[in-house]
N, CA, C and O atoms as a printed pandas DataFrame, in Angstrom:
     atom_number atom_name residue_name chain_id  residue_number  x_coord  y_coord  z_coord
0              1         N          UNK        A               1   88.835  102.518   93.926
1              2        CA          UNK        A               1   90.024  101.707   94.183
2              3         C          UNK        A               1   91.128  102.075   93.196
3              4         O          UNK        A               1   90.670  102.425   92.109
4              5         N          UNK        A               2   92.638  102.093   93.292
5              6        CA          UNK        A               2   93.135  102.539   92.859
6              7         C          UNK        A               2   93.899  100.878   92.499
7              8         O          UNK        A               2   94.475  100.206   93.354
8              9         N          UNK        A               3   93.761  100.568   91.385
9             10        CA          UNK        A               3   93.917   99.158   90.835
10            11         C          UNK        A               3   95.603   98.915   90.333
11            12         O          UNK        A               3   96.297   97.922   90.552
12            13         N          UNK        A               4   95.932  100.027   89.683
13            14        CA          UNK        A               4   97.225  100.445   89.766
14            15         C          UNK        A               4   98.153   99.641   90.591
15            16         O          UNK        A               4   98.800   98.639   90.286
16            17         N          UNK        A               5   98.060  100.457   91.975
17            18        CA          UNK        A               5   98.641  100.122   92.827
18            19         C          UNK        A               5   98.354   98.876   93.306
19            20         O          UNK        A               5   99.334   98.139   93.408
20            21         N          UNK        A               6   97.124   98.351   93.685
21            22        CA          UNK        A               6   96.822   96.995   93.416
22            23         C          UNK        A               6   98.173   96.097   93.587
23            24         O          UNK        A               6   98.968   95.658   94.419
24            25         N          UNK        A               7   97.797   96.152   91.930
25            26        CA          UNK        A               7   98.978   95.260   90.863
26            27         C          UNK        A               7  100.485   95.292   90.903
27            28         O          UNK        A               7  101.234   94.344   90.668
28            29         N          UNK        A               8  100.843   96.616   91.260
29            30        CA          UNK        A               8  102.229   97.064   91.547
30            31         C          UNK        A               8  102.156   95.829   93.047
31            32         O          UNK        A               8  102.758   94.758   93.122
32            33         N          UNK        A               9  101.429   96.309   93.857
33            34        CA          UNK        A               9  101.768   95.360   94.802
34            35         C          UNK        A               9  101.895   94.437   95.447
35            36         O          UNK        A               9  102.458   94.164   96.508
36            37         N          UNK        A              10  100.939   93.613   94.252
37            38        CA          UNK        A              10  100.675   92.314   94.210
38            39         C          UNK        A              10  101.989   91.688   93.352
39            40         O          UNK        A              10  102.363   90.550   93.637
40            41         N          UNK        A              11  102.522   92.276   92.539
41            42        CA          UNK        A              11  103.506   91.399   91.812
42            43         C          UNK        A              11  104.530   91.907   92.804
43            44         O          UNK        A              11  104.976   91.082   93.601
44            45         N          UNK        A              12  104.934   93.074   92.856
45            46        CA          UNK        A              12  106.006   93.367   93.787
46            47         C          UNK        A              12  106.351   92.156   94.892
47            48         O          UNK        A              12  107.330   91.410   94.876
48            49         N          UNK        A              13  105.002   92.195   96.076
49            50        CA          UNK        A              13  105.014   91.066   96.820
50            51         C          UNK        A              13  105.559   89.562   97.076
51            52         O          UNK        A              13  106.101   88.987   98.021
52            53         N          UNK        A              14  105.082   89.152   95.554
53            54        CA          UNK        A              14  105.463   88.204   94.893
54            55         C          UNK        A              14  106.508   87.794   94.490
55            56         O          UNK        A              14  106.845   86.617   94.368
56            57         N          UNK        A              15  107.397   89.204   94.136
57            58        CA          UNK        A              15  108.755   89.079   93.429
58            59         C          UNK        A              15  108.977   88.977   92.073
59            60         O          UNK        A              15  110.047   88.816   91.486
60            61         N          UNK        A              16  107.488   89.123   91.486
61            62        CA          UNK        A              16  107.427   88.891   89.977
62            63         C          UNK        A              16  108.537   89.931   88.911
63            64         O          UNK        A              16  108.136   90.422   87.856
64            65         N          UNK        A              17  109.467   90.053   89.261
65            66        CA          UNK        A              17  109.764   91.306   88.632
66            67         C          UNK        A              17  111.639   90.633   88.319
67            68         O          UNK        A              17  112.448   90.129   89.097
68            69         N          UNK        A              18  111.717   90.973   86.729
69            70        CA          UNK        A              18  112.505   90.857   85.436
70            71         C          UNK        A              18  112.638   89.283   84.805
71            72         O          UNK        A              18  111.782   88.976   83.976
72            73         N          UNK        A              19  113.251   88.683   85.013
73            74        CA          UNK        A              19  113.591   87.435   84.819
74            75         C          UNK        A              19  112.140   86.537   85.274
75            76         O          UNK        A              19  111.856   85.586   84.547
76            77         N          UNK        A              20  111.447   86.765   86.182
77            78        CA          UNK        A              20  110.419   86.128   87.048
78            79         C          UNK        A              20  109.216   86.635   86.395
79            80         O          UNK        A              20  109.056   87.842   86.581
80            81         N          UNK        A              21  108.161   85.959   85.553
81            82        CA          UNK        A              21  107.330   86.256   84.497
82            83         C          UNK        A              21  105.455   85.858   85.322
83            84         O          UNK        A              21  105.438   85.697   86.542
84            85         N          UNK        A              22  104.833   85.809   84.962
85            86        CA          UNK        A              22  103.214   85.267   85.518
86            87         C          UNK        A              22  102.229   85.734   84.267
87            88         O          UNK        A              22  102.358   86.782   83.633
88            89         N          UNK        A              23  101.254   84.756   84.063
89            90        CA          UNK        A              23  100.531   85.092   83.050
90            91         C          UNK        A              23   99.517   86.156   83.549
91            92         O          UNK        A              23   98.984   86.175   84.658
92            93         N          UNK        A              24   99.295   87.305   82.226
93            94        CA          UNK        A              24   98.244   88.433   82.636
94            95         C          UNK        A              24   97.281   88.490   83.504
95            96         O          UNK        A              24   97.095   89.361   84.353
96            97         N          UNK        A              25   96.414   87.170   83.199
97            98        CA          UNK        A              25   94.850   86.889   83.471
98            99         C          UNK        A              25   95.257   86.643   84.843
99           100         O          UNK        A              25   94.220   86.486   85.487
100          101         N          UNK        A              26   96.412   86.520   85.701
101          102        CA          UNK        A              26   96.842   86.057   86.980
102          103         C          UNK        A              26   96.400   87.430   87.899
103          104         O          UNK        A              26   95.705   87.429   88.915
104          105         N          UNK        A              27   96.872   88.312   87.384
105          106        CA          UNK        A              27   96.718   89.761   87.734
106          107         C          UNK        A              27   95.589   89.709   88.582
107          108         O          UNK        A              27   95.518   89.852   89.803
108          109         N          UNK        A              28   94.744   89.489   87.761
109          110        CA          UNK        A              28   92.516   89.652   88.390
110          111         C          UNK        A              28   92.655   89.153   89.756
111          112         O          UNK        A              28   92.361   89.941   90.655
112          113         N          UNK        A              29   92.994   88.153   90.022
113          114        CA          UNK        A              29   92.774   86.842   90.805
114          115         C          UNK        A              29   92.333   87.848   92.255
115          116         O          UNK        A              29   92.667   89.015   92.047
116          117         N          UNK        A              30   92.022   87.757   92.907
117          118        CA          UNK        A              30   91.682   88.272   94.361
118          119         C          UNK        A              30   90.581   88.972   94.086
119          120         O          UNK        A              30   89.596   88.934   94.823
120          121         N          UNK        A              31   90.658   89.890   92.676
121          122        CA          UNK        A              31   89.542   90.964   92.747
122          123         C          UNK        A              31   88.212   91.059   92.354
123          124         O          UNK        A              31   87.884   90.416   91.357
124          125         N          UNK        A              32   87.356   91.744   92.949
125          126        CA          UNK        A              32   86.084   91.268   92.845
126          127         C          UNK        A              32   85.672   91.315   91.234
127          128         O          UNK        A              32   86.449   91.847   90.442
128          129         N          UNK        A              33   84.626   90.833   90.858
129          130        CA          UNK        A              33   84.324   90.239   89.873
130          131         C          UNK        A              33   83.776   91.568   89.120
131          132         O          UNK        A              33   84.309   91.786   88.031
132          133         N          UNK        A              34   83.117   92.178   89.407
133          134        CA          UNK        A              34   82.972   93.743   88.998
134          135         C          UNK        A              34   83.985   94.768   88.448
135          136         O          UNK        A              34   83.762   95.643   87.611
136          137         N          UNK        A              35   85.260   94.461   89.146
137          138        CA          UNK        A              35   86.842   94.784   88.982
138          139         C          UNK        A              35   87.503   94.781   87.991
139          140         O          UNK        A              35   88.371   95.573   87.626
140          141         N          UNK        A              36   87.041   93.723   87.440
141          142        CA          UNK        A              36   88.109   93.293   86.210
142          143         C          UNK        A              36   87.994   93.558   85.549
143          144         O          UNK        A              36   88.803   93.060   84.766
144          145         N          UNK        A              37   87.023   94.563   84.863
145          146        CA          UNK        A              37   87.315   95.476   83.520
146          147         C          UNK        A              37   88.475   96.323   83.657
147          148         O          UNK        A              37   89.525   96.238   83.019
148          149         N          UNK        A              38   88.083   97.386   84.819
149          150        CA          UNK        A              38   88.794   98.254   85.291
150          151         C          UNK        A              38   90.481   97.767   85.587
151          152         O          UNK        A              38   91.512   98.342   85.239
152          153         N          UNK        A              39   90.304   96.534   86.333
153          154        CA          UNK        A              39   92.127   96.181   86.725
154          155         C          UNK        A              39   92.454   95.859   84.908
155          156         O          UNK        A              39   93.646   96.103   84.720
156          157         N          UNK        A              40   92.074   95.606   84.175
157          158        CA          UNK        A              40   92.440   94.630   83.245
158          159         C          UNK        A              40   93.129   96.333   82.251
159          160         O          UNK        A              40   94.077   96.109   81.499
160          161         N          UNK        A              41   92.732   97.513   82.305
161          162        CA          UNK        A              41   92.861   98.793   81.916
162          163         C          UNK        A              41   93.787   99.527   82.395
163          164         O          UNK        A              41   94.482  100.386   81.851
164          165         N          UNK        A              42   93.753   99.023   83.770
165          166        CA          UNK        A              42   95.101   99.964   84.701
166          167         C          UNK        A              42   96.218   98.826   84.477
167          168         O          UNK        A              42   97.363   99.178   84.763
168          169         N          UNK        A              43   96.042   97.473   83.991
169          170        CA          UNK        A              43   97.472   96.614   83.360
170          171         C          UNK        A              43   98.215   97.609   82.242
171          172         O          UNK        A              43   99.398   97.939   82.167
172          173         N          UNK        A              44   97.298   97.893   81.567
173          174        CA          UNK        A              44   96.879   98.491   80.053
174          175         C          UNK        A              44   97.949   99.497   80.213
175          176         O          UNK        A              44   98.805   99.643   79.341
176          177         N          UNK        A              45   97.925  100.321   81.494
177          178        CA          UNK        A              45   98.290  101.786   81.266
178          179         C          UNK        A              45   99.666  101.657   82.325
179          180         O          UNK        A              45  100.273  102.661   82.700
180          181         N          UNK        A              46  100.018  100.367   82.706
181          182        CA          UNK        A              46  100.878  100.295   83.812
182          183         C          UNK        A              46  102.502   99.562   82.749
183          184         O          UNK        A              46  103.693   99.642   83.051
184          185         N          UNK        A              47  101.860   98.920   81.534
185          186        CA          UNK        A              47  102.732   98.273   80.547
186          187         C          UNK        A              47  103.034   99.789   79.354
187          188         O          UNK        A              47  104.084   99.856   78.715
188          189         N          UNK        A              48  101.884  100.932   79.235
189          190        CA          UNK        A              48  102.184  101.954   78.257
190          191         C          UNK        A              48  103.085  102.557   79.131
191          192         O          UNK        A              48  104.136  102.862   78.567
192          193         N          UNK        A              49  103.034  102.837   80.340
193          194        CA          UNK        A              49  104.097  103.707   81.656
194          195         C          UNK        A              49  105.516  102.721   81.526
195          196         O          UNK        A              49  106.635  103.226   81.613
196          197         N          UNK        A              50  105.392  101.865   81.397
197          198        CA          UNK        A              50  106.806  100.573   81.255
198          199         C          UNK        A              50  106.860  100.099   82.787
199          200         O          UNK        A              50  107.641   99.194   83.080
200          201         N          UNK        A              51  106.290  100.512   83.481
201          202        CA          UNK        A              51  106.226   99.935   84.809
202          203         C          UNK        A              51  106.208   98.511   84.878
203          204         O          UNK        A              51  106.992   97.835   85.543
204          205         N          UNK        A              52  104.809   97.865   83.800
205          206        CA          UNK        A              52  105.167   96.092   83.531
206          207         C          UNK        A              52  106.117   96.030   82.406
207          208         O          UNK        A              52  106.487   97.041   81.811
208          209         N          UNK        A              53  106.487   94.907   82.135
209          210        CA          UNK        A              53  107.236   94.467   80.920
210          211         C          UNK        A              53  106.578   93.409   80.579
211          212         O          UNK        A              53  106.200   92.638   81.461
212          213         N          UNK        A              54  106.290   93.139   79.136
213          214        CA          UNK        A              54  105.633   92.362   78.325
214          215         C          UNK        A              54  106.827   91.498   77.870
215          216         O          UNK        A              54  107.984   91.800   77.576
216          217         N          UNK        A              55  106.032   90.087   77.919
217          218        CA          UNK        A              55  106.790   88.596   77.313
218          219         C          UNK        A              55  106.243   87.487   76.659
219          220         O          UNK        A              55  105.854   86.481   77.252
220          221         N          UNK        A              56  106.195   87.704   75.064
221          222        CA          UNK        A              56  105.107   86.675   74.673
222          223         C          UNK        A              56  105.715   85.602   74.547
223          224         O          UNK        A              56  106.864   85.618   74.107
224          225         N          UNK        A              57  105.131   84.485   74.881
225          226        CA          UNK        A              57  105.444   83.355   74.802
226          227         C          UNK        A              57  104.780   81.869   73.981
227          228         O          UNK        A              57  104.030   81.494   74.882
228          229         N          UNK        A              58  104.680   81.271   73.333
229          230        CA          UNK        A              58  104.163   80.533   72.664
230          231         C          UNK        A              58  102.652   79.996   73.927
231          232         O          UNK        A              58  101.646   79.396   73.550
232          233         N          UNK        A              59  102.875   80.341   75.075
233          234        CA          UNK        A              59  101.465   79.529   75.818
234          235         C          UNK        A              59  101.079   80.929   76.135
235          236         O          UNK        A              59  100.208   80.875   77.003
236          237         N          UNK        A              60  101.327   82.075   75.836
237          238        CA          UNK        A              60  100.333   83.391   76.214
238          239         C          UNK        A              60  101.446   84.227   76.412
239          240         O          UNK        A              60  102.668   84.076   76.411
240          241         N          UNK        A              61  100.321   85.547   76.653
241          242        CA          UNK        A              61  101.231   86.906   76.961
242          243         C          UNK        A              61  101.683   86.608   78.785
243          244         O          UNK        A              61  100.888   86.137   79.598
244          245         N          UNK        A              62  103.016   86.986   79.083
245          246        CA          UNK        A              62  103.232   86.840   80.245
246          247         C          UNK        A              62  104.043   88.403   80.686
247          248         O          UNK        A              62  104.522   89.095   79.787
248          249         N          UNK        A              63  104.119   88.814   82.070
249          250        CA          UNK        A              63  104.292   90.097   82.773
250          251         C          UNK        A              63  105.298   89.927   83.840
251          252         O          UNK        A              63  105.354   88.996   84.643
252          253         N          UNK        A              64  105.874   90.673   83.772
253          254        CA          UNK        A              64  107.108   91.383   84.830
254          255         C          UNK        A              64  107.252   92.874   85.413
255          256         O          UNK        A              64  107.209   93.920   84.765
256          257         N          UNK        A              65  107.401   92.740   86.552
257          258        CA          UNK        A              65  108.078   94.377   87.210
258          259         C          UNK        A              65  109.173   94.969   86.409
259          260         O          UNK        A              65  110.268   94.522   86.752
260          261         N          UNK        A              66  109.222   95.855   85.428
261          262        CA          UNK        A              66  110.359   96.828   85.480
262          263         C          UNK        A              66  111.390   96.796   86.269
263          264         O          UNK        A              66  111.183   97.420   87.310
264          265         N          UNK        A              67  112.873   96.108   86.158
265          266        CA          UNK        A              67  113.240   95.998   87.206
266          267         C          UNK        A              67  114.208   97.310   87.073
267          268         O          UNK        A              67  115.013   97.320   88.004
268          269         N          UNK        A              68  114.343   98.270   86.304
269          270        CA          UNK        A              68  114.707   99.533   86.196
270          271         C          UNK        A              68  113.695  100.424   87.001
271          272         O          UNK        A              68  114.049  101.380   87.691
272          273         N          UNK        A              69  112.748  100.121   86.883
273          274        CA          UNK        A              69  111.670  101.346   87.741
274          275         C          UNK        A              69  110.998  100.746   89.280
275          276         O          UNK        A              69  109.969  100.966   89.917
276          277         N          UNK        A              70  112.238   99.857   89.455
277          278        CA          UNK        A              70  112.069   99.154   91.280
278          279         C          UNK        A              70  111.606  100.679   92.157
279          280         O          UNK        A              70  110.582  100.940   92.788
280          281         N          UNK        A              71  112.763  101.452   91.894
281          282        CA          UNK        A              71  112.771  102.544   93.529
282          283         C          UNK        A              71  111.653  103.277   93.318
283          284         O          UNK        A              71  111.194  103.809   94.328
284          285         N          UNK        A              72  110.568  103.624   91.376
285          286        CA          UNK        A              72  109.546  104.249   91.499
286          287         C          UNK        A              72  108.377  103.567   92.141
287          288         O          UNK        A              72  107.522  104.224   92.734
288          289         N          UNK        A              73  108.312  102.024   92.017
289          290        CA          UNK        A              73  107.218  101.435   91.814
290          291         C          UNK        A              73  107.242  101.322   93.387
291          292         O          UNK        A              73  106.145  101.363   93.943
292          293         N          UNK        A              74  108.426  101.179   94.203
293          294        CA          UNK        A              74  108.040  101.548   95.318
294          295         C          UNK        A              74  107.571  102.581   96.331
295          296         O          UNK        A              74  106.766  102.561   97.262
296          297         N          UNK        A              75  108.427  103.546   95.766
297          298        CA          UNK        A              75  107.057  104.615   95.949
298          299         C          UNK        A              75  106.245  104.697   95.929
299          300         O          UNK        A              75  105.771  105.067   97.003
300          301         N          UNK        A              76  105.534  104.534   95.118
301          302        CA          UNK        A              76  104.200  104.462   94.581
302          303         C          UNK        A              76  103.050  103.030   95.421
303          304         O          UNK        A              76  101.821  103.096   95.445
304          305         N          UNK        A              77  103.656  102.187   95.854
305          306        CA          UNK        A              77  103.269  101.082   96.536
306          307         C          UNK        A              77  102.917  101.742   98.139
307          308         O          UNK        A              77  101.810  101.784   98.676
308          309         N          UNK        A              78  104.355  102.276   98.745
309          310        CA          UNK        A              78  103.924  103.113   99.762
310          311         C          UNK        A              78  103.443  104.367  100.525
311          312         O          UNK        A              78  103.398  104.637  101.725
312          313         N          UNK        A              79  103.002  105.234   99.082
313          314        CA          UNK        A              79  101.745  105.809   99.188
314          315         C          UNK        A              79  100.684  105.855   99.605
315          316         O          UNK        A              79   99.922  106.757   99.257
């Protein structure tokens, strides 16, 4: 499974992206329980790419779409 994309398209979907924040652990939610090492790694490497944007907040770390890297992340969604 390509978890990556996943996530790109699960927040995309959503609209989660600049101003519009969701806590990390939200990410997992749908995926099987076996998954979540792996999705929790491709967050990992999707925030080092800048694709997410990181927002700490006094109640946890919270996540956003890049809203500079919209036209890549869609690409990459409709792949």
């Amino acid at each position: 499974m390509d978890f990556k994309k996943i996530i790109l398209r699960k927040m995309f979907r959503l609209r989660i992206i600049g101003g519009k924040h969701t806590a990390i652990e939200h990410l997992n939610k749908g995926l099987p329980k076996h998954a979540v090492g792996e999705a929790k790694n491709a967050v990992k490497e999707l925030i080092k790419e800048e694709f997410i944007l990181q927002k700490p907040t006094s109640y946890g770390l919270q996540v956003s779409l890049n809203p500079e890297k919209i036209e890549e992340i869609i690409k990459i969604i409709e792949n």
